[in-house]
C-alpha positions in Angstrom: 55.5 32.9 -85.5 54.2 29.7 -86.9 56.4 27.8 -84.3 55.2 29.9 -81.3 51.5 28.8 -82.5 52.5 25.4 -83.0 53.8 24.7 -79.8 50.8 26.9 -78.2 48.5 24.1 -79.8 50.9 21.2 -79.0 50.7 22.2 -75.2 46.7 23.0 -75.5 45.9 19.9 -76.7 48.3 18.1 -73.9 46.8 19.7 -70.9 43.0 21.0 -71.9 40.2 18.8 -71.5 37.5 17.9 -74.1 34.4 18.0 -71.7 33.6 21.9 -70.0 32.8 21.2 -66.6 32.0 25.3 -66.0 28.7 25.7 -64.1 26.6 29.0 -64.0 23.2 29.4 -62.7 20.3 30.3 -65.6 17.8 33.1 -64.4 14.7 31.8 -63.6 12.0 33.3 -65.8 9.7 35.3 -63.7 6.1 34.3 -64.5 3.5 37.5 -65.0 0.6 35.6 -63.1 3.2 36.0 -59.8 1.4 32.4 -58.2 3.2 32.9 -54.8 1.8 36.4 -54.3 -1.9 35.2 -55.6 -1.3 32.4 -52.8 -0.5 34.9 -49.9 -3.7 36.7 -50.7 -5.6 33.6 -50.7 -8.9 32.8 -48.1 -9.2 29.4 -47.0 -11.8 26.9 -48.6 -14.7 25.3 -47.1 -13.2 22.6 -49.1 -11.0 20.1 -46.9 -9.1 18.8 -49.6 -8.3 21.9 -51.4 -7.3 23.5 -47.5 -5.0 20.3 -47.9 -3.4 20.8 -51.2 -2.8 24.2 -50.8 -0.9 23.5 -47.4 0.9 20.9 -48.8 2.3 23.0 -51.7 2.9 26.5 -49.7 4.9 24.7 -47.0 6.4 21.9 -49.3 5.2 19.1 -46.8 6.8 16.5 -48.7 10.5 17.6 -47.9 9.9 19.5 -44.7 10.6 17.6 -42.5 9.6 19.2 -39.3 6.0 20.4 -40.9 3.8 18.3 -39.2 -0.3 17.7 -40.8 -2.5 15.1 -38.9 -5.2 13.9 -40.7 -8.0 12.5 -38.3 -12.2 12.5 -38.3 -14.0 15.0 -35.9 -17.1 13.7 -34.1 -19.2 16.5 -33.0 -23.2 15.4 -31.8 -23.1 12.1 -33.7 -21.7 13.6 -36.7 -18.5 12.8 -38.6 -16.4 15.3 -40.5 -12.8 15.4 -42.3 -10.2 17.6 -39.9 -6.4 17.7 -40.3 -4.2 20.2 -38.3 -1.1 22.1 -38.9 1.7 22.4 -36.9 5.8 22.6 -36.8 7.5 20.2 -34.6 9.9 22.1 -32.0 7.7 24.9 -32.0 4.8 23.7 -29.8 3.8 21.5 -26.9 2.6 18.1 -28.8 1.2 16.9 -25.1 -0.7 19.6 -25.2 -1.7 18.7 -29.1 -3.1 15.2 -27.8 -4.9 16.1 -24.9 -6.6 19.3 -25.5 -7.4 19.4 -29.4 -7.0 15.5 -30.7 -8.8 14.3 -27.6 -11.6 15.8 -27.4 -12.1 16.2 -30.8 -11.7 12.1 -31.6 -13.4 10.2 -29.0 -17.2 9.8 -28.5 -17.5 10.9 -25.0 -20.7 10.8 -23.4 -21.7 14.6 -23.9 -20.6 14.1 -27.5 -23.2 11.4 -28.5 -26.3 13.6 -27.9 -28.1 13.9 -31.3 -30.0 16.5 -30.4 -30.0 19.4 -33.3 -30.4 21.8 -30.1 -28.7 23.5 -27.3 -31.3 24.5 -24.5 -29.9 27.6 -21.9 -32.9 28.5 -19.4 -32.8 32.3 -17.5 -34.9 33.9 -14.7 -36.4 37.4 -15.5 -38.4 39.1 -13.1 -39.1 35.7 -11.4 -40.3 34.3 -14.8 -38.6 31.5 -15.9 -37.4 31.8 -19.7 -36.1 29.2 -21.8 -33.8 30.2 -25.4 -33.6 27.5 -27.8 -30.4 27.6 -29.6 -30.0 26.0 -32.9 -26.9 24.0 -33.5 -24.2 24.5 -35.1 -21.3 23.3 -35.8 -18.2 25.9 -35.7 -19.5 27.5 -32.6 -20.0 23.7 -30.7 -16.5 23.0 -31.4 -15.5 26.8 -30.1 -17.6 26.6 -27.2 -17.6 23.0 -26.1 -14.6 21.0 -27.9 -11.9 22.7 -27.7 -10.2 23.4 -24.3 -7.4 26.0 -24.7 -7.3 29.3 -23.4 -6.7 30.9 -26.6 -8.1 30.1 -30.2 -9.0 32.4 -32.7 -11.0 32.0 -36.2 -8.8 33.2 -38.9 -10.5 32.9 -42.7 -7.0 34.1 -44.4 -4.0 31.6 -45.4 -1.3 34.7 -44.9 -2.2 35.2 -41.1 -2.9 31.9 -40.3 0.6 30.7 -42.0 2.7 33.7 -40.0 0.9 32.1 -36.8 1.8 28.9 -37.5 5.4 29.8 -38.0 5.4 31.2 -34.8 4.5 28.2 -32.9 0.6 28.0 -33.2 -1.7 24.9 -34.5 -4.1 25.4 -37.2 -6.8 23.0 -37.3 -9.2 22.8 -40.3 -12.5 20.8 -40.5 -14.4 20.2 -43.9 -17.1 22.6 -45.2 -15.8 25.7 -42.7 -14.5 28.6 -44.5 -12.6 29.2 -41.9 -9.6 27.9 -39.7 -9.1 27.5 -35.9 -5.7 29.2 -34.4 -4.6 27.6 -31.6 -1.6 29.0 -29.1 0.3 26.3 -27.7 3.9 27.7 -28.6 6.6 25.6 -26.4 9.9 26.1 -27.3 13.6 25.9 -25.7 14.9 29.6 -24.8 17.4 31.3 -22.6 16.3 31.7 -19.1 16.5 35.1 -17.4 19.6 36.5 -16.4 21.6 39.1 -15.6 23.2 41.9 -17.5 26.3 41.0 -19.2 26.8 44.3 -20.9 25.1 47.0 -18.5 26.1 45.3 -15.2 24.8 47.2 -11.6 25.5 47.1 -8.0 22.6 47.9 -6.6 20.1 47.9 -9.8 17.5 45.3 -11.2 19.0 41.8 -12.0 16.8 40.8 -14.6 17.7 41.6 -18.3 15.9 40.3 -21.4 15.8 37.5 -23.6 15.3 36.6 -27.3 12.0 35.6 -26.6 9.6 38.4 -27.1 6.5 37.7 -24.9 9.2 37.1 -21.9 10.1 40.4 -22.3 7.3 42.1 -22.3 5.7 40.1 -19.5 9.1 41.4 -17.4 7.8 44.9 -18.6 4.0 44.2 -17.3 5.3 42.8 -14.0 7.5 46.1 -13.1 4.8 48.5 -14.8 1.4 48.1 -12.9 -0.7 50.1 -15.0 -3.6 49.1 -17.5 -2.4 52.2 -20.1 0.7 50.6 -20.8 0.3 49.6 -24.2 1.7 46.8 -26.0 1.0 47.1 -29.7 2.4 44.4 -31.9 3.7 45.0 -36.2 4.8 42.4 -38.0 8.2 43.8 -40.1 9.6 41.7 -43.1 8.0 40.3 -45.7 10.3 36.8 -46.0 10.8 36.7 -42.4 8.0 38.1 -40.8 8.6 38.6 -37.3 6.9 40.4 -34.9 7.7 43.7 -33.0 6.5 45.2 -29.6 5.9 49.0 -29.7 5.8 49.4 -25.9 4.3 53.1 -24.2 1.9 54.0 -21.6 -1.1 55.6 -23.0 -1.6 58.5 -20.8 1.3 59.8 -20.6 3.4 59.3 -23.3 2.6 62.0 -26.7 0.1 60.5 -29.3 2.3 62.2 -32.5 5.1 60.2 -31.2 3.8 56.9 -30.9 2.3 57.5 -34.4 5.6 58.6 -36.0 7.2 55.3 -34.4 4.2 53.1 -35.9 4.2 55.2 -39.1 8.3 54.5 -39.8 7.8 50.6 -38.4 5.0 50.1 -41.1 6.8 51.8 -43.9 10.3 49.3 -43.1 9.7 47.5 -46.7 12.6 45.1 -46.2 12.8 41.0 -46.8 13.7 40.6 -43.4 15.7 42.1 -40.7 17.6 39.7 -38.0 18.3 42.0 -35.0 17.1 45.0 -33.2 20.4 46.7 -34.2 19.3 46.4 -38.1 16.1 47.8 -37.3 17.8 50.9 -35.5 19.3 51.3 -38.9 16.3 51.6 -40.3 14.3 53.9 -38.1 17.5 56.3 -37.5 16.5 60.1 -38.8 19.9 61.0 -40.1 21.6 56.8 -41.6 24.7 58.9 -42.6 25.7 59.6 -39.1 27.3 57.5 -36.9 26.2 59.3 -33.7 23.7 56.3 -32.1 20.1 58.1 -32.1 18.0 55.7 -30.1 18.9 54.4 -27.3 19.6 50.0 -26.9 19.9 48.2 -23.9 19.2 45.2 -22.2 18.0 45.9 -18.5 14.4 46.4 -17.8 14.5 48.8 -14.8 16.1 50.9 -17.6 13.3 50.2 -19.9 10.8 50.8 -17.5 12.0 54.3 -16.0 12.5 55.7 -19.9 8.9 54.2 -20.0 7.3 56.1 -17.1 9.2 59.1 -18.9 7.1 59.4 -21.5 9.1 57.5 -23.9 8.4 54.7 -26.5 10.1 51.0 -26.0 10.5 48.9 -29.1 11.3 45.2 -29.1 12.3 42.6 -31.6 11.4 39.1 -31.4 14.8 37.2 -31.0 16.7 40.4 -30.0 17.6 40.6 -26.3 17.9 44.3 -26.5 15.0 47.2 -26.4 15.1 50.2 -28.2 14.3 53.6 -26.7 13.0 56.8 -28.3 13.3 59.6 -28.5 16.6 60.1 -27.4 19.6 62.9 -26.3 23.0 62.7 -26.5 23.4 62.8 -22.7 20.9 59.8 -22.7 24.3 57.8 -23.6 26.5 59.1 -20.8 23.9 58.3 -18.0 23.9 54.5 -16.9 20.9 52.9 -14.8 23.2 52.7 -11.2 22.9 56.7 -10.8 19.2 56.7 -9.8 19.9 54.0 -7.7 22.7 56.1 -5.7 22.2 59.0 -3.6 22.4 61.7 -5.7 25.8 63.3 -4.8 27.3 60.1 -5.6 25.2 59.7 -9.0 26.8 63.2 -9.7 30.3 62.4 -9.1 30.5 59.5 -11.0 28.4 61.4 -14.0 31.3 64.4 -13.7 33.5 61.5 -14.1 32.2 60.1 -17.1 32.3 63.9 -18.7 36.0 64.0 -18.0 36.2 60.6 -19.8 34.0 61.3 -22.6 36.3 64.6 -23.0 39.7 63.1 -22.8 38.6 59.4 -25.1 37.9 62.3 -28.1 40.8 64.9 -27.5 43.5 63.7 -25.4 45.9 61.9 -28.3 44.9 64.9 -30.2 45.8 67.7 -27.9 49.2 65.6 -27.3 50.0 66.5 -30.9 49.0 69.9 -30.5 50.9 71.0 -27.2 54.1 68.7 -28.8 54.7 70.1 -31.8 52.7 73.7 -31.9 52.5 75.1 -28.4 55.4 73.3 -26.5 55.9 76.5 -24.2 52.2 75.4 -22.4 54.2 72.5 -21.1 56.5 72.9 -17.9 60.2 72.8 -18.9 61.6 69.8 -16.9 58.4 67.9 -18.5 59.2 69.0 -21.8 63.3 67.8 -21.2 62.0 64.8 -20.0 59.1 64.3 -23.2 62.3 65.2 -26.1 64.9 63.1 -24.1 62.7 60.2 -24.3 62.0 60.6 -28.0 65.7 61.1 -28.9 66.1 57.8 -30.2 62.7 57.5 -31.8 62.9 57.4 -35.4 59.3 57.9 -36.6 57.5 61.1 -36.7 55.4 62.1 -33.2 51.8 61.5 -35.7 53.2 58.2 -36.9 53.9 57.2 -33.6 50.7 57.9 -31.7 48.4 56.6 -35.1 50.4 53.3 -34.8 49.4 53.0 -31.4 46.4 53.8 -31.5 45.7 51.1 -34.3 47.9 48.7 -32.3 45.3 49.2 -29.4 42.1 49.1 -31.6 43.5 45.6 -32.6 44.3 44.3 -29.3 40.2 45.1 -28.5 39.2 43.8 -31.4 41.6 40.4 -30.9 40.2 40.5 -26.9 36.4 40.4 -28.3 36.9 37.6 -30.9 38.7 35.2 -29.1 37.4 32.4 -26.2 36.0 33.9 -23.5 39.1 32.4 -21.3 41.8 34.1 -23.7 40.3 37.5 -23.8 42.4 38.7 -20.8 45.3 37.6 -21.7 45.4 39.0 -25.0 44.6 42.0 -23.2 47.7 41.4 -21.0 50.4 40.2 -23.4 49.1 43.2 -25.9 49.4 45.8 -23.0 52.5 44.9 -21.2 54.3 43.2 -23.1 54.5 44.8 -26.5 53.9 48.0 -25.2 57.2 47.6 -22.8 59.1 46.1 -26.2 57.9 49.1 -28.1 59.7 51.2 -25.8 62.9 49.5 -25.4 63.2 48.8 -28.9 62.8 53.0 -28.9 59.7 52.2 -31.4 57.3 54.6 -29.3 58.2 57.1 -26.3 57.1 55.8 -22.7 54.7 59.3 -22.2 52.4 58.1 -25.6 52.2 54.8 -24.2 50.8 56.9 -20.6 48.4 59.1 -23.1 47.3 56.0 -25.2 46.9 54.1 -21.8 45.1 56.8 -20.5 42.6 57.4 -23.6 41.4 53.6 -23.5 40.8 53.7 -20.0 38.5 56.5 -20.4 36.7 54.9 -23.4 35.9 51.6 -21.2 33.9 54.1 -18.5 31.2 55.4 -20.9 28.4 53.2 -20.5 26.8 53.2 -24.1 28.8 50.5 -26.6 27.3 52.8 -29.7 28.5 56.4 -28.7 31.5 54.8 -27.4 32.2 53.5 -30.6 31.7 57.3 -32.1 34.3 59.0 -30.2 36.6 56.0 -31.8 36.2 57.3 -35.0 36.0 61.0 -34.4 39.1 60.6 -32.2 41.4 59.6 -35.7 40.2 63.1 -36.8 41.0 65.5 -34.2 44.0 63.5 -34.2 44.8 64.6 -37.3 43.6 68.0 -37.0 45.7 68.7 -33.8 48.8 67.5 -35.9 48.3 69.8 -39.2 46.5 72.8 -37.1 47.2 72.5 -33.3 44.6 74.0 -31.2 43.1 75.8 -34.4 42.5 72.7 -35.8 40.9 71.0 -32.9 39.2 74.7 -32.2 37.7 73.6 -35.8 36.6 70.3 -35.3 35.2 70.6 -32.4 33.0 73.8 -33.9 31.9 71.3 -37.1 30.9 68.7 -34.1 29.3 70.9 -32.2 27.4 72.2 -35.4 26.4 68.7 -36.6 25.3 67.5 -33.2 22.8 71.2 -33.2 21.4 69.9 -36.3 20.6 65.8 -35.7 17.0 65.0 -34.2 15.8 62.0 -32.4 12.2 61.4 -33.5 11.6 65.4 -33.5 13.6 66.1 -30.7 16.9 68.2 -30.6 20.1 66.0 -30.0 21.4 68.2 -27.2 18.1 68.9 -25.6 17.6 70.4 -23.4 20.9 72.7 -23.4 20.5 73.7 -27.1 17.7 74.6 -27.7 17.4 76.0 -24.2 14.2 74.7 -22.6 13.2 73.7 -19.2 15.1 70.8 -17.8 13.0 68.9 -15.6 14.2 65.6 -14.9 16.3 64.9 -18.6 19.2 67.4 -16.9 22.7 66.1 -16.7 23.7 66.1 -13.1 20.5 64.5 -11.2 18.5 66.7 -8.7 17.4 65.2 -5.3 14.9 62.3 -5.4 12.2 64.7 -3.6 12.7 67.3 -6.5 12.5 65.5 -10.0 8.6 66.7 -9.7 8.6 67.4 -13.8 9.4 64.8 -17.3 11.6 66.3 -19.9 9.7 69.4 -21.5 10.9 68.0 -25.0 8.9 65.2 -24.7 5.6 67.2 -24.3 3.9 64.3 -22.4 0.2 64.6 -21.6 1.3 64.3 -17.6 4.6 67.3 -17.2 4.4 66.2 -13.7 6.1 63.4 -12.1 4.8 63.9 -8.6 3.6 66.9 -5.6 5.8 69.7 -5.1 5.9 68.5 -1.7 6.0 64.4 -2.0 7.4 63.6 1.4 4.1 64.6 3.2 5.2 63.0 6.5 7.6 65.8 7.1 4.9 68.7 6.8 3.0 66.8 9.7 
């Protein structure tokens, strides 16, 4: 034993080295005074210089590079006072900086050299001529007469004025004001408008929105002419903190609901959330699930009708998406184009999606069944045809369609992640060409590739990417359950399904409304009604208008 330790140390000493080059990070001891949060809750000075020192420390000027603070003098009626303003390079319009806020605020112009301590406005009343001597002052000359922007607000707290600034406005600050100037001049580099690229249309709307969070509402304004929409804005995160449109039209749309949405979007006590799809997260009634319960897309003629609905529209800033609530389950099967068909072609195509929606969740499922529990459903030169093919086959019928289906959940997967260029051919070389080596290496039997085949195509024709990605999941299970159980246990499955999409609620609302509970349908059916009869909203919202238009609304045929 003496030798084994020995040589241990001989070889320890060899190859270890004297100095530890191990780093760890110590814990930074929390302070009880909290500065940072006695900062936030901080009002601005009428002292310059501390307005300047306490900039300078909350936005670390002196290594931030693209904080910009302008020191300058203000001449205002033959009087000079200390000014600086705050602003973050990229963010704004600087042309806009120099002509409209340092100009006029530097120069002596001619106006600005009157000495005069007061402003003189003269009225007529009842033929009388009436003259109001105004005394100056200061804050409301520069408001009134120095400052030529469309938009400035007086904001007397560091947290709003800082969460303004961050979004692209100026600050300006002038000595012995207790106060600070907000200026809008936000000019920054965003995506123009575009079309659809997930929701495409025929014959829809060809504008779809952007990251940018005042484009998108303005798109909303400009296909909505009505002064009661409402567009309400809550600022979610408390590191980030970025804003969020709640988007409904006042008279129609029900008051509890809006609250409950601006009730859950103040109570979001997160750091900060980066998408629209992490704030769906958050607002969901049931997290668990993974059944989609408010509605995302990206087209605004889609927005807008949900809007005129009764509905409420949320929006992140830097999300091109909009959220819709309260939702149904057959929300998610509908797609924009059918109220831009006639109706008997929005119908067909709708029967077709609830054939697809049917066969993406059973069809590998009820293969298994009929295969292996109830082969005497299927016609007997079929079923020759189905066991000659799986002769030489040396897996098991459930090992064989699982592997499959994995197979084709990677190929999707692969087709999403790669260049834009690639995508369709790994679509092609994963389809054809393994799939025709799978069968004539006798791996998989030609009819599962037909099912499998068959069961993607019919994913790819329901219009929603989130209740699409639902049947996905719930597909593994009945497939599965139609392998242990047969029809019983698809029977089963689909009973459990049925019972958990009873009990799920969209912002009060029943999930399969308005089938279950059984209420009148109005306009929120499945298959659409004529254009001339969609006279009521969706009872489930309880909107303050039920009525969408006149029993008879094509007048000129009663003439």
């Amino acid at each position: 034993m003496r030798i084994l330790q020995n040589a241990k140390n001989f070889f320890k000493n060899i190859f270890s080295e004297e100095n530890n080059y191990d780093f760890t990070i110590a814990k930074e001891q929390q302070s009880n005074n909290q500065p940072e949060d006695l900062l936030k809750k901080q009002e601005i000075y009428p002292s310059i210089d501390v307005n300047l020192e306490y900039i300078n420390a909350r936005y670390n000027s002196l290594i931030n590079s693209d904080v910009k603070i302008r020191d300058f003098t203000l001449n205002a009626r033959g009087k000079q006072y200390k000014a600086f303003i705050l602003y973050i390079d990229g963010l704004v319009d600087t042309s806009s900086i120099n002509d409209f806020i340092l100009t006029p605020l530097m120069l002596k112009s001619y106006s600005n050299q009157d000495t005069s301590p007061q402003v003189i406005s003269e009225a007529i009343t009842n033929n009388i001529s009436v003259r109001k001597i105004k005394k100056f002052n200061i804050t409301d000359y520069i408001y009134e007469c120095l400052l030529p922007q469309n938009n400035i607000k007086k904001i007397s707290s560091f947290d709003d004025l800082v969460r303004n600034v961050n979004s692209g406005n100026c600050a300006l600050f002038i000595d012995t004001i207790n106060f600070a100037f907000d200026i809008d001049i936000k000019k920054f580099s965003q995506r123009s408008i575009s079309e659809p690229k997930n929701e495409p249309s025929v014959r829809g709307s060809g504008e779809a929105f952007v990251e940018n969070l005042r484009t998108n509402t303005s798109m909303i304004r400009r296909s909505i002419n009505n002064e009661n929409l409402i567009i309400e804005n809550i600022v979610i995160g408390k590191s980030n903190q970025n804003n969020c449109a709640v988007c409904y039209i006042k008279d129609i749309a029900n008051s509890s609901l809006v609250a409950e949405t601006k009730y859950r979007l103040n109570n979001i006590d997160v750091d900060y959330i980066l998408s629209c799809s992490e704030l769906e997260q958050l607002l969901k009634d049931n997290p668990e699930t993974t059944l989609p319960e408010l509605l995302s897309t990206e087209r605004v003629d889609k927005t807008c009708a949900h809007l005129l609905q009764g509905r409420v529209v949320i929006i992140y800033n830097g999300s091109p998406y909009a959220l819709i609530l309260p939702v149904t389950l057959f929300d998610f099967i509908a797609s924009p184009e059918d109220v831009n068909l006639n109706y008997h072609f929005s119908n067909l195509l709708k029967f077709i999606r609830g054939l697809a929606f049917f066969i993406t969740l059973l069809l590998p499922g009820l293969y298994l069944a009929i295969t292996i529990y109830h082969r005497e459903l299927i016609p007997t030169e079929l079923l020759y045809s189905i066991v000659a093919t799986r002769v030489n086959v040396p897996f098991p019928i459930i090992l064989e369609v699982l592997m499959m289906e994995l197979s084709f959940e990677l190929i999707r997967e692969a087709g999403l992640r790669v260049p834009s260029p690639l995508g369709s051919t790994v679509g092609i070389v994963g389809a054809l060409v393994l799939g025709e080596a799978a069968v004539s290496a006798n791996i998989v039997s030609p009819i599962l590739i037909i099912v499998i085949a068959i069961t993607a195509i019919s994913s790819f024709a329901i219009p929603d990417f989130s209740i699409s990605f639902h049947l996905r999941i719930s597909r593994f299970a009945y497939t599965i359950l139609g392998s242990l159980c047969g029809f019983l246990g698809i029977g089963i499955g689909l009973f459990i399904h049925i019972l958990i999409l009873n009990s799920l609620k969209s912002f009060g609302v029943p999930y399969l409304s308005p089938y279950a509970p059984l209420s009148p349908i109005g306009n929120n059916s499945y298959f659409l009604k004529p254009v001339w009869k969609r006279e009521k909203r969706a009872s489930f919202l309880n909107t303050k208008k039920p009525f969408t238009q006149e029993r008879i609304s094509m007048k000129w045929r009663e003439k």
